[in-house]
C-alpha positions in Angstrom: -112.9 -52.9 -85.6 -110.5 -50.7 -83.6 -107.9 -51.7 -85.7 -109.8 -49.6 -88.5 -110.3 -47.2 -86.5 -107.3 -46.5 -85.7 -106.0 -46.4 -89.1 -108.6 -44.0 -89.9 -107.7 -41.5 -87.3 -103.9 -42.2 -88.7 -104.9 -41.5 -92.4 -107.1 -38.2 -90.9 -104.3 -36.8 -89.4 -101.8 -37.7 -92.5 -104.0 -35.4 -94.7 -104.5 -32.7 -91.9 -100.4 -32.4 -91.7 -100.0 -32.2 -95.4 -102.8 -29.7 -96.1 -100.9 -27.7 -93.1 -97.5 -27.8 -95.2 -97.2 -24.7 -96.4 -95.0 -23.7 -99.5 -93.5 -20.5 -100.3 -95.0 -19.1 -103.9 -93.0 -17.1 -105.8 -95.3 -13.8 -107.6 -96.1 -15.2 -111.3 -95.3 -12.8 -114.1 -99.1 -12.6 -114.1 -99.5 -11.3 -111.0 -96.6 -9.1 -111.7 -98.2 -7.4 -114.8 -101.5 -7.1 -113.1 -99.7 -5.2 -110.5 -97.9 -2.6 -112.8 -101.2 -1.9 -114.4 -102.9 -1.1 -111.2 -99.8 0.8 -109.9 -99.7 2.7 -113.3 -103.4 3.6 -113.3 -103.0 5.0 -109.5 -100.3 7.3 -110.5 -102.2 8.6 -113.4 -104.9 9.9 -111.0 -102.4 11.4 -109.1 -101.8 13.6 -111.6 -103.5 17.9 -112.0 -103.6 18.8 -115.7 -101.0 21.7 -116.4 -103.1 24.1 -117.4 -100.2 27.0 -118.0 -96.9 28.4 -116.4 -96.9 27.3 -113.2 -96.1 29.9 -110.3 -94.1 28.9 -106.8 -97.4 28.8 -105.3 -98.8 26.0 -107.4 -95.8 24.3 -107.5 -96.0 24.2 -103.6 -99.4 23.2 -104.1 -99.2 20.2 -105.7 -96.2 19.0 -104.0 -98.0 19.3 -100.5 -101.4 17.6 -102.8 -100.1 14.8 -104.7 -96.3 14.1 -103.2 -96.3 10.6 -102.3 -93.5 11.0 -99.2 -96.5 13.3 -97.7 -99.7 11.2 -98.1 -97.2 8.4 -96.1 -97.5 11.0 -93.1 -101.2 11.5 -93.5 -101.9 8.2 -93.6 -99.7 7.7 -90.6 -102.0 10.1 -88.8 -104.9 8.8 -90.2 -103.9 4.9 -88.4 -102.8 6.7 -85.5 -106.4 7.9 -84.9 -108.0 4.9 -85.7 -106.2 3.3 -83.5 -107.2 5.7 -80.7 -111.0 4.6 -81.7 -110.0 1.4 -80.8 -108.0 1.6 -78.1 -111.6 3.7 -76.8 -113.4 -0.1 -77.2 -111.2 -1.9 -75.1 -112.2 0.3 -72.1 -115.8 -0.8 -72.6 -117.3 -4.2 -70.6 -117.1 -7.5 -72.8 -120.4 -8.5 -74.1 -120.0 -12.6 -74.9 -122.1 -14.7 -76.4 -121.3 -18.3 -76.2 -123.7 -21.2 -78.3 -122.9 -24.9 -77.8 -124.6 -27.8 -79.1 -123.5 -31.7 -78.5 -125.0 -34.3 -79.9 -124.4 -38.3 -78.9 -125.3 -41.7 -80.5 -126.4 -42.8 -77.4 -127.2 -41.7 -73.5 -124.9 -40.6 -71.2 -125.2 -42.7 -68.4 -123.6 -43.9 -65.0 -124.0 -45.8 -62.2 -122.3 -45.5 -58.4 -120.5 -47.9 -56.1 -119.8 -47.7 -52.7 -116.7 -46.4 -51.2 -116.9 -48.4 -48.1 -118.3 -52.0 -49.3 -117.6 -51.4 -52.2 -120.9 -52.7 -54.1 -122.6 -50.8 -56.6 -125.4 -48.7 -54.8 -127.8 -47.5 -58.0 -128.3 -49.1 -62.0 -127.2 -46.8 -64.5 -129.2 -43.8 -64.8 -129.4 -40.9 -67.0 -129.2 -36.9 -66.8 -129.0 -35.5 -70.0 -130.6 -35.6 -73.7 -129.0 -37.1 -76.5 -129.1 -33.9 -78.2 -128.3 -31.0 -76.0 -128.0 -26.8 -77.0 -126.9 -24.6 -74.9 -126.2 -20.6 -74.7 -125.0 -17.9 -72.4 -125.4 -14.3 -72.9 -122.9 -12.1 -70.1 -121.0 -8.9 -69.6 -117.8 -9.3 -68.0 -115.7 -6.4 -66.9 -112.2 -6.0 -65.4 -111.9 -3.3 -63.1 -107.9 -3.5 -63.7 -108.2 -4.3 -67.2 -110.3 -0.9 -67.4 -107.8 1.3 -66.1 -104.5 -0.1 -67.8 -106.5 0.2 -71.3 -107.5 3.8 -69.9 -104.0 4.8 -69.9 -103.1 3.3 -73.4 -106.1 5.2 -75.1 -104.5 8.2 -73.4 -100.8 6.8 -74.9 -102.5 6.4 -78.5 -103.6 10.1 -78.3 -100.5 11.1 -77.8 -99.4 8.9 -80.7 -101.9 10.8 -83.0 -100.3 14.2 -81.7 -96.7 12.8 -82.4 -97.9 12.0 -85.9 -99.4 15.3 -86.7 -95.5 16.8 -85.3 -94.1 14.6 -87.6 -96.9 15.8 -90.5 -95.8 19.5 -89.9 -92.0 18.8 -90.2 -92.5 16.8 -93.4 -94.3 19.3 -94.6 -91.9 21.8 -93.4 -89.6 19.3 -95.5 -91.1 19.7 -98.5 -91.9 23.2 -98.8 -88.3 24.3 -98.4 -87.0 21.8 -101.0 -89.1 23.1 -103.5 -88.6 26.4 -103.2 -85.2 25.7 -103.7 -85.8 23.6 -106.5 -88.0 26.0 -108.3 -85.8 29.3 -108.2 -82.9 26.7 -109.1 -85.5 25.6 -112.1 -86.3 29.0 -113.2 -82.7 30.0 -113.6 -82.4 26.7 -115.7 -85.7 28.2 -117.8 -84.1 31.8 -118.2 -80.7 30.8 -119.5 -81.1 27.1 -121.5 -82.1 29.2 -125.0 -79.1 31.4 -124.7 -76.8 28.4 -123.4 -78.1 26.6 -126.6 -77.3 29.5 -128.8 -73.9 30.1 -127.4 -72.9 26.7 -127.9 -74.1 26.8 -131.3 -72.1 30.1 -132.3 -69.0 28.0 -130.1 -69.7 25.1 -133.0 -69.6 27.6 -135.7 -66.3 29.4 -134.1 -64.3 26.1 -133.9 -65.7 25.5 -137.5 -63.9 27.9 -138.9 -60.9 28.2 -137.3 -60.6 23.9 -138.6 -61.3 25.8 -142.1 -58.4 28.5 -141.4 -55.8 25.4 -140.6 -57.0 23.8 -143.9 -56.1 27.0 -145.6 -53.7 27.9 -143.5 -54.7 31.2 -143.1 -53.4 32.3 -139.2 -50.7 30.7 -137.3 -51.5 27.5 -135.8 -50.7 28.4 -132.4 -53.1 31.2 -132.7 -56.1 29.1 -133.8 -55.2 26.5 -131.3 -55.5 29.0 -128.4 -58.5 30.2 -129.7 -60.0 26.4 -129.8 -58.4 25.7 -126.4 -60.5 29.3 -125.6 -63.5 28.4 -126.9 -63.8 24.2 -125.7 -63.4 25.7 -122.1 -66.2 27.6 -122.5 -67.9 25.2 -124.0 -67.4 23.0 -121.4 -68.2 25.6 -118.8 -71.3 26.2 -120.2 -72.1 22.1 -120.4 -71.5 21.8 -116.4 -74.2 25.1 -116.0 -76.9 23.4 -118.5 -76.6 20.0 -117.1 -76.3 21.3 -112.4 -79.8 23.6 -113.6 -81.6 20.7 -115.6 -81.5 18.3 -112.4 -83.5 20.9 -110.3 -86.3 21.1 -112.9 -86.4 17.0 -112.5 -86.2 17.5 -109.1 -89.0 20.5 -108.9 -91.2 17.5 -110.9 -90.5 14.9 -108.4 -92.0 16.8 -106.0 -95.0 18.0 -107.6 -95.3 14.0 -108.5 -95.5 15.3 -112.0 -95.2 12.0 -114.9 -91.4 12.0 -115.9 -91.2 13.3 -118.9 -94.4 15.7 -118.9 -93.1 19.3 -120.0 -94.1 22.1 -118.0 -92.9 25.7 -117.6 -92.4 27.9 -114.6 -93.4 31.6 -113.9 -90.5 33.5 -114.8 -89.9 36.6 -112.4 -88.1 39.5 -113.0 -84.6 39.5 -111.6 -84.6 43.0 -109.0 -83.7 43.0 -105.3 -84.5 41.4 -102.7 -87.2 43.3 -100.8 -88.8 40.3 -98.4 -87.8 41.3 -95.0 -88.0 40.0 -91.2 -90.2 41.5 -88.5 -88.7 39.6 -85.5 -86.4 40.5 -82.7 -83.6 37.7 -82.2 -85.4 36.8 -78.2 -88.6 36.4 -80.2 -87.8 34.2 -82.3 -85.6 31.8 -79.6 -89.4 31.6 -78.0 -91.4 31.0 -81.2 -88.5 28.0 -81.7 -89.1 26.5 -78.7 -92.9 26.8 -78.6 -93.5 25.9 -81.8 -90.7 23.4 -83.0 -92.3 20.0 -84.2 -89.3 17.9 -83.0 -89.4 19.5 -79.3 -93.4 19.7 -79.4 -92.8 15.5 -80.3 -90.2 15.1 -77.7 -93.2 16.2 -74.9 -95.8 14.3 -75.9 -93.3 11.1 -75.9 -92.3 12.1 -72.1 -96.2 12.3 -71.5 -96.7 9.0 -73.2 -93.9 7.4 -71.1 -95.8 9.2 -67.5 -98.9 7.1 -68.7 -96.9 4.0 -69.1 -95.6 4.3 -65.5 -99.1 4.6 -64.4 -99.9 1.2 -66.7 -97.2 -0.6 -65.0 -98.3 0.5 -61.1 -102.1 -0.5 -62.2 -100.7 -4.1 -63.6 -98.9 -4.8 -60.2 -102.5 -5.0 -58.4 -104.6 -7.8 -58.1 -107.3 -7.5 -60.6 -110.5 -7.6 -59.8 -113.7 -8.8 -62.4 -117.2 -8.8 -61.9 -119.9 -10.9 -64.4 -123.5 -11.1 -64.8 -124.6 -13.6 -67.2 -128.3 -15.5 -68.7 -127.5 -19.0 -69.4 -130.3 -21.7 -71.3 -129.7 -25.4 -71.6 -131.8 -27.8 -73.4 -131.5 -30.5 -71.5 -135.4 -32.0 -70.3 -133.7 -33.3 -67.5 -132.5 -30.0 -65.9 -135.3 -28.7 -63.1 -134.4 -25.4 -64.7 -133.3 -24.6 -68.3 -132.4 -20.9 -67.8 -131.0 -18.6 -65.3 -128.9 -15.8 -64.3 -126.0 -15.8 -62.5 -124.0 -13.4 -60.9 -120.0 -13.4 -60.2 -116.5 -12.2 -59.1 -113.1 -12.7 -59.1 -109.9 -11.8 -57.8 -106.8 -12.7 -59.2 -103.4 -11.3 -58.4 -100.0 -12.1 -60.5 -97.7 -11.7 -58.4 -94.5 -11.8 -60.9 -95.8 -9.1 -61.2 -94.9 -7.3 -58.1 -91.3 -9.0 -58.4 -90.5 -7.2 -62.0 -92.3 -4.2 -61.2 -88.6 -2.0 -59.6 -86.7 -3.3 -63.2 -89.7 -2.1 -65.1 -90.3 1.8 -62.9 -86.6 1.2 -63.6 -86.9 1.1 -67.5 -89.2 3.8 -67.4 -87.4 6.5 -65.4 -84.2 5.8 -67.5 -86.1 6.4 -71.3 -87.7 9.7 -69.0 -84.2 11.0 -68.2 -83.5 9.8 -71.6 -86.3 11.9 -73.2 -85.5 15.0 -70.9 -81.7 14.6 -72.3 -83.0 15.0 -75.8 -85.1 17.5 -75.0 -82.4 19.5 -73.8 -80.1 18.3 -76.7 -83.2 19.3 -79.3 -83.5 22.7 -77.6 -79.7 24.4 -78.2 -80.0 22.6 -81.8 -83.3 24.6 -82.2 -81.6 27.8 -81.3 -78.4 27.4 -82.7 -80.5 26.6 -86.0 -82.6 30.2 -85.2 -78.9 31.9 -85.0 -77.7 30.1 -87.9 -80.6 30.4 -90.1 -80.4 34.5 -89.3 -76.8 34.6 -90.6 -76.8 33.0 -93.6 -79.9 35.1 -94.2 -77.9 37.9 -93.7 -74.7 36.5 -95.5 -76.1 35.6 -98.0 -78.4 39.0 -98.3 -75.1 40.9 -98.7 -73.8 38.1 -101.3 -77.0 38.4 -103.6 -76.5 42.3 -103.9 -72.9 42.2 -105.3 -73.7 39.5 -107.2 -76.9 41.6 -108.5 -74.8 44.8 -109.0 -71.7 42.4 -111.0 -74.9 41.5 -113.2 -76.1 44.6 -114.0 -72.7 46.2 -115.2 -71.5 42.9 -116.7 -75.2 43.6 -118.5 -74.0 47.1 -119.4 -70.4 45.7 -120.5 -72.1 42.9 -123.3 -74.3 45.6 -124.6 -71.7 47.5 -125.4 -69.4 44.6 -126.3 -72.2 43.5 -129.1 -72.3 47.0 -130.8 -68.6 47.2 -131.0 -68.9 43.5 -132.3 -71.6 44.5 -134.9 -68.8 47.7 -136.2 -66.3 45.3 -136.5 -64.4 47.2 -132.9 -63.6 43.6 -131.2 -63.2 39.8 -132.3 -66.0 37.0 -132.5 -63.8 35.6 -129.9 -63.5 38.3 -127.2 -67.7 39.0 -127.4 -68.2 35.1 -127.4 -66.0 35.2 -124.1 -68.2 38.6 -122.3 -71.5 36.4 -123.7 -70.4 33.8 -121.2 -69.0 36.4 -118.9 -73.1 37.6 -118.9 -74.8 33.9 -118.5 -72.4 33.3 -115.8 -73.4 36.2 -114.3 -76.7 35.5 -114.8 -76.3 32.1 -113.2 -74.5 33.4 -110.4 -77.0 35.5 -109.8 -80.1 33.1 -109.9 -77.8 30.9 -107.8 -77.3 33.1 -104.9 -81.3 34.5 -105.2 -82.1 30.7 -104.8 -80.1 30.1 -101.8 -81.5 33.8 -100.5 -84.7 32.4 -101.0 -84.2 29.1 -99.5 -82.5 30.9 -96.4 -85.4 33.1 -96.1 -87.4 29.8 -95.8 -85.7 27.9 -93.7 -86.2 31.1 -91.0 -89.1 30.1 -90.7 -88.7 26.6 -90.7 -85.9 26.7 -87.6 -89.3 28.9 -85.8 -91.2 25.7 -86.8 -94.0 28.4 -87.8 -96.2 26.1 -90.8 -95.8 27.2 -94.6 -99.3 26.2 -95.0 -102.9 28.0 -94.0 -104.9 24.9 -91.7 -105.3 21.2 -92.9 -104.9 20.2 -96.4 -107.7 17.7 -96.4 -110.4 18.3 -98.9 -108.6 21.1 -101.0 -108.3 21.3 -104.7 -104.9 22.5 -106.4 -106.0 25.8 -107.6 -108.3 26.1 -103.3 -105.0 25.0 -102.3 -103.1 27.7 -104.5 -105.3 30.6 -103.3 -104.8 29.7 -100.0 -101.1 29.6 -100.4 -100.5 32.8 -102.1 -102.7 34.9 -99.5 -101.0 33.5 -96.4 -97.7 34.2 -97.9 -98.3 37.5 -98.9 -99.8 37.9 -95.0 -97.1 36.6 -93.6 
């Protein structure tokens, strides 16, 4: 009999252990396809119908709507505070329920024998049913426990204001490289018709100059400099189509447009630059460091790290917990089935007090650490204010020469064509002023992009927000409004 017993306890835990073995399972090509479709079908709601040009405003829009790099960050902060909720519980006394129910196939029972002769002293006796259910219903709370989890609520409220920092300077992020993105875009917009044409009258050029070898009609040297001419600038013109054609990719990334999906931008008259800056240099050094995300993150770090030394003092004391429970018991045999009880305890680790100068330790090193990067953050911040002011102002000066080259450049291939059309100058020598004029052109847009992306990041080195309040619960064209009124307020 225990023989087969013990085989059956051996044969139990046998098929225990192997049920236990865990395999690694690689996804199935099922699974894979299932995913693809669901990650598909998300995307597609991602998307805004393009319902016409779109303007910098709505580009800016949608990126700060549907760009997935951003909705990371808001979901971030989004954690962050639920954590906090929960971190809120574990200040709260413990509520425990406890059921218990035990069962025998026969009594419990015990006799006593004497210590001193040595004899038994009763016959076996009894205390408890075969079947016995028990409960307990107490509240337990840790005076210690309370105040350590106090100060790690107060550390996870500081985490949700470290990820709303880090929210503004992605967004920050984002608004800048689109701007950039979209002037860069409408430049490609602007000039990709006459870049096409060019290159076409380029292909008809070289056309007949092969036809005037054929019939030898010009010395070859001559219509071999005129190829070697015309190849440059068709290759010039190839490196102009294919740097703008990335940004309007890029401008689509952003907006988390589908690849592929044709849009067109709001095309803007080309004019000076009128947008100008109402700040005094002292100014905006103190809107920097007031408003910065990276310094405003550094601070709430250091005050995270102030409650952790308060943690650590609070977990070198003894702790102290008081309970107050009901209990019930089943058991006929009890005088009473239920009562309440009443409790304390102290406990005290005292490893505790030992490791507690290596941890204050720790903690005063990552503080000096912090205050060093503070410091460190704080010139970067205000050499960025400085820098961001002169390449405003460098590039300013660049963007009206270039402007002026363009418009007499513009004057020069006007006149250029109408001495063309009576026959005045070559095909070759207008071909070689049109791509004077779209390399003007490009020059031009090139500069006003950078002038526009300096102007920007101004504001960004202040750490002032490109956006009006949260962008929860906005629409693209709520979101759009919003936009192009605080921008023209600003």
């Amino acid at each position: 009999m225990h023989l087969y017993r013990a085989l059956s306890i051996i044969v139990f835990t046998q098929l225990i252990i192997s049920g236990c073995a865990v395999q690694p399972r690689v996804v199935t090509d099922e699974e894979n396809k299932t995913r693809i479709i669901q990650d598909l079908g998300a995307l597609e709601q991602n998307y805004d119908a393009i319902n016409g040009l779109i303007s910098l405003e709505e580009a800016t829009a949608r990126a700060l709507k549907n760009n997935l790099e951003l909705q990371i960050e808001l979901t971030q902060k989004t954690l962050a505070q639920k954590q906090l909720n929960l971190k809120s519980y574990d200040m709260l006394p413990k509520l425990v329920v406890d059921l218990n129910y035990n069962s025998r196939s026969n009594y419990s029972g015990a006799s006593s024998r004497s210590l001193i002769t040595g004899r038994r002293t009763l016959e076996p006796s009894t205390s408890s049913d075969k079947d016995v259910f028990a409960s307990m219903l107490g509240v337990t709370w840790n005076i210690l426990d309370f105040g350590v989890s106090y100060y790690r609520a107060q550390q996870a409220a500081d985490n949700v204001l470290i990820q709303e920092e880090q929210k503004r300077a992605s967004i920050n992020r984002i608004v800048q490289e689109v701007r950039s993105a979209y002037w860069r875009a409408v430049s490609y917009q602007r000039l990709i018709s006459r870049m096409l044409s060019l290159k076409a009258e380029i292909r008809e050029s070289l056309d007949q100059i092969d036809q005037m070898d054929v019939e030898q009609l010009n010395n070859p040297k001559i219509n071999f400099i005129y190829k070697r001419d015309l190849l440059g600038i068709e290759r010039e013109i190839g490196l102009l189509q294919r740097n703008l054609s990335i940004a309007k990719s890029q401008l689509a990334a952003l907006m988390n447009i589908k690849p592929g999906m044709d849009f067109s931008l709001v095309i803007p008259e080309r004019g000076e630059f009128s947008k100008k800056l109402n700040f005094e240099v002292e100014e905006m050094e103190q809107i920097a460091l007031e408003s910065r995300p990276e310094l405003r993150e550094l601070f709430y770090k250091k005050r995270a790290n102030a409650k952790e030394t308060r943690a650590a003092i609070l977990q070198m004391l003894p702790g102290i917990e008081m309970s107050s429970r009901y209990n019930y018991n089943s058991n006929n045999f009890l005088f009473n089935g239920d009562w309440l009880s009443l409790g304390s305890q102290l406990s005290w680790n005292l490893i505790s007090i030992i490791s507690m100068p290596a941890k204050l330790d720790e903690l005063d090193t990552k503080e000096k650490l912090l205050d060093t990067e503070r410091l460190a953050m704080s010139m970067a911040v205000l050499a960025q204010v400085h820098v961001s002011l002169a390449q405003f102002g460098n590039l300013s000066e660049e963007y009206r020469a270039a402007y002026s080259f363009y418009l007499m450049q513009k004057k020069i291939i006007e006149h250029s064509r109408i001495e063309a059309q009576l026959g005045k100058i070559s095909r070759h020598v207008l071909i070689r002023e049109e791509l004077n004029t779209l390399l003007a052109e490009a020059r031009t847009d090139s500069i006003y992009s950078e002038l526009e992306n300096a102007y920007a990041g101004i504001y960004v080195s202040l750490g002032l927000d490109p956006i009006p309040g949260d962008l929860d619960k906005k629409d693209l064209s709520e979101l759009t409004e919003k936009l192009t009124d605080y921008w023209q307020k600003r």
